[in-house]
C-alpha positions in Angstrom: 30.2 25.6 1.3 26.4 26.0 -0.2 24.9 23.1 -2.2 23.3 24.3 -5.2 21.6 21.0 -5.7 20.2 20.8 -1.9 18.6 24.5 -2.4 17.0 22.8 -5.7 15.6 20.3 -3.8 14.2 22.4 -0.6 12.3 24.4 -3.6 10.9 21.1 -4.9 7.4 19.8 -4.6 6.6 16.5 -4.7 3.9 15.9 -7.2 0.4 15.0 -5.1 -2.1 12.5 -6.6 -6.0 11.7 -6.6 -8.5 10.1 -8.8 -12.6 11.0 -8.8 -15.0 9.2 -10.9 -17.1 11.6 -13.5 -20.8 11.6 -12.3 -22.3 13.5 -14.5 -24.3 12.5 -17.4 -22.3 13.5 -20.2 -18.8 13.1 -19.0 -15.8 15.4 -19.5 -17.7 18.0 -22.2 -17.3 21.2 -23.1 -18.7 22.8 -20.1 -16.9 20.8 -17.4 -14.1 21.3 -19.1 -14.4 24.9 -19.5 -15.4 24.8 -15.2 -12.2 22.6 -14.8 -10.1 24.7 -16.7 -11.0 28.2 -14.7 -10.8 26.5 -11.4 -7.3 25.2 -12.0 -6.3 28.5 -13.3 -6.9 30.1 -10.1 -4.2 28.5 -8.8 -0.3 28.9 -9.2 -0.1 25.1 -9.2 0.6 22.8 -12.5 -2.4 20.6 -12.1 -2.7 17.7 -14.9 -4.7 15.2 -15.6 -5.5 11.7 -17.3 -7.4 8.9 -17.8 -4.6 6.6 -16.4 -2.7 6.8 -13.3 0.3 6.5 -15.5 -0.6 9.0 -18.2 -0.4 10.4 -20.8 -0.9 13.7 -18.9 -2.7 16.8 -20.0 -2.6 20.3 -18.8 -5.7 20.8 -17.0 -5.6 24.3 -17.8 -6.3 24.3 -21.3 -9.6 23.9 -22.2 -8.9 22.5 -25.8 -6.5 20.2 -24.2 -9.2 18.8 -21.6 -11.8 18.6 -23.9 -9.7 16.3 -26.3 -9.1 13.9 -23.1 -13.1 12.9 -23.8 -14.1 11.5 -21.0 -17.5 9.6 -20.5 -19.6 9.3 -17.7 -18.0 6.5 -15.3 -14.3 7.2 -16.2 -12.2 8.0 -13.6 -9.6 11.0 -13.8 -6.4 10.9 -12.4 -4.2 14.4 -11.5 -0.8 15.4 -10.4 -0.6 18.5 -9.1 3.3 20.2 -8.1 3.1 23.9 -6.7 3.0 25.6 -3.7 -0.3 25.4 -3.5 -1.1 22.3 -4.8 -2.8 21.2 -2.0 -6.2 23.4 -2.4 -5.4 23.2 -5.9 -6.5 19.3 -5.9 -9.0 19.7 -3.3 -10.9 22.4 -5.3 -10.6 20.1 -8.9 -11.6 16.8 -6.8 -14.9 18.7 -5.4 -15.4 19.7 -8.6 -15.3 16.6 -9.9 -17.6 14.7 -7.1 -20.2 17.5 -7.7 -20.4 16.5 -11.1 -19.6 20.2 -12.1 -22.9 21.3 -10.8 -24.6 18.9 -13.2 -25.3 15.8 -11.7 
């Protein structure tokens, strides 16, 4: 007999979490968002983020979405990431992050 639910849940990824603290001068602008937005669209992976580690979330693919978060300099920003490869997906957004988007 197959499981229809158990093949579900072999296909599942379990959401991976980190938080990095915005370095650079002006916070979450335009331009880092706009470099945060193309680095987690190179990946297959839905990578979110907020200013809490319990939300509200926000597609960190969308530039106009991640420029409305508004971050300042000093906030830290949470993400989920869930995908296959979610893993380089994270590490890619948190370097990005601690290199204060080439600004700092």
């Amino acid at each position: 007999m197959h499981d229809v639910n158990a093949s579900r849940a072999s296909n599942a990824f379990v959401p991976l979490m980190a938080s990095a603290v915005l370095i650079n001068a002006v916070g979450l602008h335009a331009r880092p968002s706009v470099k945060l937005t193309q680095c987690a669209k190179r990946f297959a992976a839905k990578i979110e983020l907020a200013l809490a580690p319990d939300g509200p979330w926000t597609d960190a693919k969308s530039p106009v979405k991640v420029m409305r978060v508004k971050a300042p300099q000093g906030a830290t920003l949470h993400f989920r990431v869930t995908g296959a490869d979610g893993k380089a997906a994270l590490t890619a957004v948190l370097a990005l992050v601690h290199d204060g988007f080439g600004e700092a």
